[in-house]
C-alpha positions as a LaTeX table, in Angstrom:
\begin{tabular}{lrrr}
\hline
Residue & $x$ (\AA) & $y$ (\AA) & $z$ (\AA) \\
\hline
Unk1 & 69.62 & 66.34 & 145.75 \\
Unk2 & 68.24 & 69.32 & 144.35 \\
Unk3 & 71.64 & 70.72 & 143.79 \\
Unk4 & 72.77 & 68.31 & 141.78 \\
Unk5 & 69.43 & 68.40 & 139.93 \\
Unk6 & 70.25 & 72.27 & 138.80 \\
Unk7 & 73.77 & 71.38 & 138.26 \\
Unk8 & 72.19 & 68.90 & 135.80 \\
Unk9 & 70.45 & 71.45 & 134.06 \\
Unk10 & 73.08 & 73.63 & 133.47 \\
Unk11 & 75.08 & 71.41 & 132.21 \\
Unk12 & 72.77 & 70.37 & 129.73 \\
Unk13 & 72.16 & 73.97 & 128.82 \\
Unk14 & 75.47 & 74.36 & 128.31 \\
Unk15 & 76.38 & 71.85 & 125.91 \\
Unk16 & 72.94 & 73.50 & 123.94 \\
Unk17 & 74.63 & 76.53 & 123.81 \\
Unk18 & 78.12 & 75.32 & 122.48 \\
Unk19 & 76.37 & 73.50 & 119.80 \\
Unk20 & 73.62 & 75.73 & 119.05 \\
Unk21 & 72.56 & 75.89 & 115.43 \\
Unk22 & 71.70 & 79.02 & 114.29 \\
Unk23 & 70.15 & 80.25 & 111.28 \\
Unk24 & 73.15 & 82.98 & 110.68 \\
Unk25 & 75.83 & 79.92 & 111.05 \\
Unk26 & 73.57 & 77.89 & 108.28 \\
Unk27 & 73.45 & 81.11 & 106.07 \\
Unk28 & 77.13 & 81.25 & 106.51 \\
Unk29 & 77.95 & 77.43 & 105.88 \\
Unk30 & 75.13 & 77.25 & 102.82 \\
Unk31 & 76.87 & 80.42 & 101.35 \\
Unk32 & 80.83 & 79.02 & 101.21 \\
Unk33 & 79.27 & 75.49 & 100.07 \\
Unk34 & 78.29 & 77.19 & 96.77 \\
Unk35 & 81.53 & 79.37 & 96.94 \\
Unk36 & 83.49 & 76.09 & 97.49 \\
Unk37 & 85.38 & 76.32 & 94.43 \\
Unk38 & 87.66 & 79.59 & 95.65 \\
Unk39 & 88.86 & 80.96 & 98.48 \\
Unk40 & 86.78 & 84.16 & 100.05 \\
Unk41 & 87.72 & 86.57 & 102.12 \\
Unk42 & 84.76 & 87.62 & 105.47 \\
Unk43 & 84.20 & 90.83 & 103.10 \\
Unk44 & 83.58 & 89.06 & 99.93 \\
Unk45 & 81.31 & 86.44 & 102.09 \\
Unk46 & 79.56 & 89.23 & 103.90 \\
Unk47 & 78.76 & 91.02 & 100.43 \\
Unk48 & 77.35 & 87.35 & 98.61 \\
Unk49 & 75.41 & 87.50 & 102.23 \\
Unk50 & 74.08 & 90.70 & 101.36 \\
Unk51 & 73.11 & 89.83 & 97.28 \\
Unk52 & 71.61 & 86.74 & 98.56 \\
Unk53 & 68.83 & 89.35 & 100.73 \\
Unk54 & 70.47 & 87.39 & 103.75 \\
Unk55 & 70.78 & 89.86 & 106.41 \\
Unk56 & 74.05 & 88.53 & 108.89 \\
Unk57 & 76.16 & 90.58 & 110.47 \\
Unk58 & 79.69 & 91.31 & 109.67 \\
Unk59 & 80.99 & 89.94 & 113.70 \\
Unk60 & 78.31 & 86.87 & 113.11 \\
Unk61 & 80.27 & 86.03 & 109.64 \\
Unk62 & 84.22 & 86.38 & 111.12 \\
Unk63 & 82.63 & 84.60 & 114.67 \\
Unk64 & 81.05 & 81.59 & 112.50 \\
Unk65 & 84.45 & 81.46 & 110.15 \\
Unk66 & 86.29 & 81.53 & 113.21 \\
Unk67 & 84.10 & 78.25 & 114.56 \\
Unk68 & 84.03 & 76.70 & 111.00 \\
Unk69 & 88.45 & 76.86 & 110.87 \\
Unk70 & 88.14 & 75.02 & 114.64 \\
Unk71 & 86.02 & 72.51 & 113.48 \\
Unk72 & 87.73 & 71.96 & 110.35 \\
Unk73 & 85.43 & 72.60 & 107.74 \\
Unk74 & 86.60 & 75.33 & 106.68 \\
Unk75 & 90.76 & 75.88 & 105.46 \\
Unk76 & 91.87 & 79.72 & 106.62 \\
Unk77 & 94.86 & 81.38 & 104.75 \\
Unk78 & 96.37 & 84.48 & 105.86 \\
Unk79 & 97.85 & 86.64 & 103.16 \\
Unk80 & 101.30 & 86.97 & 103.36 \\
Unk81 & 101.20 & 90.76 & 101.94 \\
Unk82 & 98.02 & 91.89 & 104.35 \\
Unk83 & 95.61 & 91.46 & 100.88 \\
Unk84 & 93.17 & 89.44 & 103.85 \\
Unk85 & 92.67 & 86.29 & 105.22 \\
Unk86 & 90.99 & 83.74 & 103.09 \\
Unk87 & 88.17 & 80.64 & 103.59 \\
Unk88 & 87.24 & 77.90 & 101.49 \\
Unk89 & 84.86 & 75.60 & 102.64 \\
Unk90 & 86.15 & 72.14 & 102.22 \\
Unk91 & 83.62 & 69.21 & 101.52 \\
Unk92 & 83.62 & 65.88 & 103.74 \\
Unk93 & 84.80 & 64.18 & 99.94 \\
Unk94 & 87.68 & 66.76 & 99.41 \\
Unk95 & 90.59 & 65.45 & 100.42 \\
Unk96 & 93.25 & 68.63 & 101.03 \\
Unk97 & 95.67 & 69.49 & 98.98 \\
Unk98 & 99.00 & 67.92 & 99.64 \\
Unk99 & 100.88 & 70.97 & 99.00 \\
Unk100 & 98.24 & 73.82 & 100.25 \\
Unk101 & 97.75 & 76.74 & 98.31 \\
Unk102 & 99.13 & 79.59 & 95.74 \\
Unk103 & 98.75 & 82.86 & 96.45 \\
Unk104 & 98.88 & 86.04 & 93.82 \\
Unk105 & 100.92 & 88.41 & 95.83 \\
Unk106 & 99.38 & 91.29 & 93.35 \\
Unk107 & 95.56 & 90.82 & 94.08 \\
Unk108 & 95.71 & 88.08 & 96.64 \\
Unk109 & 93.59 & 85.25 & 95.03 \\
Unk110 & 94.18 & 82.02 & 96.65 \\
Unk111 & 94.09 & 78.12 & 94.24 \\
Unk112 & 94.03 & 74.88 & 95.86 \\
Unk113 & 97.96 & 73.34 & 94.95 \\
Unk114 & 98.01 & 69.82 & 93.47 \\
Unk115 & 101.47 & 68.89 & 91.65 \\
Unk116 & 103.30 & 65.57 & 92.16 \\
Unk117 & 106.47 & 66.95 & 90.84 \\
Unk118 & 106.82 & 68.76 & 93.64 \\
Unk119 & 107.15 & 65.34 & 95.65 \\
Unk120 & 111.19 & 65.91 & 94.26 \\
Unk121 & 111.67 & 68.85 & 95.90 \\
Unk122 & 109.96 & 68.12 & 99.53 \\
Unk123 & 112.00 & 65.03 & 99.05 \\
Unk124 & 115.29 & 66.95 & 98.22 \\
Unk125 & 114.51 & 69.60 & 101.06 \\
Unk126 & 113.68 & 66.62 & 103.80 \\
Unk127 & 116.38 & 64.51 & 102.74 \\
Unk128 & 119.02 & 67.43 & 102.20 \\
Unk129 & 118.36 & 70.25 & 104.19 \\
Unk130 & 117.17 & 68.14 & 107.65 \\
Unk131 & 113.78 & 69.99 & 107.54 \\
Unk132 & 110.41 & 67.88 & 107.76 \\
Unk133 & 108.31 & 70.50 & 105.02 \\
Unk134 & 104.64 & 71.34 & 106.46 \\
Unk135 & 102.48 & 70.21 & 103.10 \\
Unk136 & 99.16 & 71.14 & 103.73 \\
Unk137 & 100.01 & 74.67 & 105.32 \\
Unk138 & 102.48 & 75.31 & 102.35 \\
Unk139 & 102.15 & 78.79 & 100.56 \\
Unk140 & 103.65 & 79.80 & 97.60 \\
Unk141 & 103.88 & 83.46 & 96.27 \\
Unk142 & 103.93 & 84.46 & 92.87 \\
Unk143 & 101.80 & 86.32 & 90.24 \\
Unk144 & 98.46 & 84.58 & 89.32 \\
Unk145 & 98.14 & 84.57 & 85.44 \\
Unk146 & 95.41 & 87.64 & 84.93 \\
Unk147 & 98.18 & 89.62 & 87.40 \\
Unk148 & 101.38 & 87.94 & 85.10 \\
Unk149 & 99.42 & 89.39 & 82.33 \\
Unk150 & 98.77 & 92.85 & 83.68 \\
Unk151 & 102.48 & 93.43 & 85.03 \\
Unk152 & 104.76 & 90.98 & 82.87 \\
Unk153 & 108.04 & 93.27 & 83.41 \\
Unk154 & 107.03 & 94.30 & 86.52 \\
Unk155 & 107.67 & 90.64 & 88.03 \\
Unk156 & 110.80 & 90.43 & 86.40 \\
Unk157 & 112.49 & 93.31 & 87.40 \\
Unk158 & 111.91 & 92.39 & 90.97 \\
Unk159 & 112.79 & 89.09 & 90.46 \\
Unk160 & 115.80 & 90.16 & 89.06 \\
Unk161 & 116.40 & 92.43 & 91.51 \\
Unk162 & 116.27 & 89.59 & 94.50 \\
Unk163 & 118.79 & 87.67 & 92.20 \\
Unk164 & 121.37 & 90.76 & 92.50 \\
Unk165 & 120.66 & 91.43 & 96.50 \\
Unk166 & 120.66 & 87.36 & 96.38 \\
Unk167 & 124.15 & 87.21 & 94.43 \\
Unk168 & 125.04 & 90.17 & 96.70 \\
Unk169 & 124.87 & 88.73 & 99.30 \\
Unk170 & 126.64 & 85.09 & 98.18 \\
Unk171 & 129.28 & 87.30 & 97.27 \\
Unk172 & 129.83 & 89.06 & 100.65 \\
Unk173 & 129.66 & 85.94 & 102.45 \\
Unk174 & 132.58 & 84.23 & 100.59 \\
Unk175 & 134.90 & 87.49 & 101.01 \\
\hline
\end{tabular}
């Protein structure tokens, strides 16, 4: 009997643990509600940690994010071009974006992606290419408009450039 008693009291203590809340994992989840409106990456949390006199450290802030992305109340995006992995924390009202996100491939900023025209294209794709498109987890890469502003001919000689390596390529296939 008294073995089952202890193994009683683990058990409990257990499930304690796994949903122990700390005071670093409220700082945490108190600091990306009022940074709800972007995406942030640990660094950038860590730092309005720091401004805030809040005193977390860097492991407690990627283990907490880590929890948060599990749980899903928080949306993780990993930069394409290694600019870091960003969090948003997403509120019980906020329904996700259908289409996910757009990224700035020149300073890595991340917006939330809301467009119904682009219900023709996932429609075209699906129906015309025989691939199901993944909405929510959808990226796209471009310049975000302070970068577009910065580096105008920059974009468009390397968009120009993956047209000729594009039409390159078209061309070496049909010979």
């Amino acid at each position: 009997m008294k073995m089952n008693s202890n193994f009683k009291r683990k058990e409990i203590a257990m499930s304690q643990v796994r949903s122990y809340d700390s005071r670093p994992k409220r700082l945490v989840i108190e600091t990306l509600k009022d940074l709800s409106s972007e995406f942030v990456t640990a660094e950038e949390l860590y730092t309005e940690l720091l401004n805030r006199g809040r005193r977390v450290g860097m492991t407690t802030v990627y283990r907490n994010l880590n929890r948060l992305v599990d749980k899903g109340l928080v949306v993780k995006v990993v930069s394409a071009n290694n600019k870091g992995t960003r969090f948003r924390y997403i509120a019980e009202s906020d329904s996700p974006s259908p289409y996910g996100k757009l990224e700035c491939s020149e300073c890595g900023e991340v917006q939330k992606l809301s467009c119904e025209e682009l219900d023709k294209l996932v429609s075209h794709i699906e129906a015309n290419h025989n691939f199901t498109v993944s909405r929510p987890s959808t990226i796209f890469y471009g310049l975000c408009e302070d970068c577009e502003e910065h580096n105008p001919a920059e974009e468009t000689v390397q968009t120009a450039e993956a047209a000729g390596d594009f039409a390159d390529t078209e061309q070496a296939e049909r010979n």
